[in-house]
C-alpha positions in Angstrom: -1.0 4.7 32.1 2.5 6.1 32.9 4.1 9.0 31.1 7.1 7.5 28.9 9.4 10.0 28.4 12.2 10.3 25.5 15.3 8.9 27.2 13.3 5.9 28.5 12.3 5.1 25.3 14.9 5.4 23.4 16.6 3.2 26.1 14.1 0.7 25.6 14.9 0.6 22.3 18.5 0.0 22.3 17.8 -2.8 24.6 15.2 -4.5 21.9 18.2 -4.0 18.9 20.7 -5.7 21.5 18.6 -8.6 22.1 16.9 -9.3 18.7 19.3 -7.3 16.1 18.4 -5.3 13.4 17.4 -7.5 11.0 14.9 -9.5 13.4 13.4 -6.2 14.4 12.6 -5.7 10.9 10.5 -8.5 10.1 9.4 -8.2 13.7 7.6 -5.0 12.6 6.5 -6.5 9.2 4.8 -9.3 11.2 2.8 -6.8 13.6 1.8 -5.0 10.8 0.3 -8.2 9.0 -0.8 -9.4 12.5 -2.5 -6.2 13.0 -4.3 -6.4 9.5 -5.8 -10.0 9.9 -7.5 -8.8 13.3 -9.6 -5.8 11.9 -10.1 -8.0 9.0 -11.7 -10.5 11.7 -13.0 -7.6 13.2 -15.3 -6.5 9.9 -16.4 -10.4 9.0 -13.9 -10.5 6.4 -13.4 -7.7 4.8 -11.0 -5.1 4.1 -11.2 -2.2 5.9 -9.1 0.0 3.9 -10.7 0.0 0.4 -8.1 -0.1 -2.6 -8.1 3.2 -4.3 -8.9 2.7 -8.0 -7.0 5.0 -10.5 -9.1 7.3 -12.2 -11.0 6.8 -15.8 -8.9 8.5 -18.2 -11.0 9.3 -21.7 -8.7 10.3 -24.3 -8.9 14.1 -25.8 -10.2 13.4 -29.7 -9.2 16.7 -31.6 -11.4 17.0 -35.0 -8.8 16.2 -37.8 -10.2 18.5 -40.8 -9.4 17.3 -44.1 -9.6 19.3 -47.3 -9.0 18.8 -51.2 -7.9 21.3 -52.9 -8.5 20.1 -57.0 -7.7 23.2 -59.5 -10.1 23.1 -62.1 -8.2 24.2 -65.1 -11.2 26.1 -66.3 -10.7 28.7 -63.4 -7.0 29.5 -63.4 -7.0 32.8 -66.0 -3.6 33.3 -67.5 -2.1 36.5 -66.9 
């Protein structure tokens, strides 16, 4: 395979802007990006390869509520 150097490519990629412009280059990449998916999904017999990551199980943090009631009984309080 030949070495590609920096200027070479970069000339390459000019010329592919100049004949397709920007905006076709765009969804040209978008399309070998879908195209590219479909084939390793082919590839595996269907499936996915890249599994979707699921977001963790988040249990909420219960904090003990401690409830007290405070009833004077008038028979304690001594006067002074």
């Amino acid at each position: 395979m030949p070495h590609i150097d920096a200027p070479a490519l970069i000339i390459i990629l000019v010329i592919v802007l100049v004949l397709f412009g920007a905006g076709r280059v765009g969804r040209l990449g978008g399309e070998l990006g879908s195209g590219i998916r479909e084939f390793r999904r082919g590839l595996n017999g269907g499936t996915d390869p890249v599994t979707p990551i699921e977001p963790p199980v988040v249990t909420p943090i219960v904090t003990p509520t401690v409830t007290t009631t405070t009833t004077q009984d008038p028979t304690l309080i001594k006067p002074l």
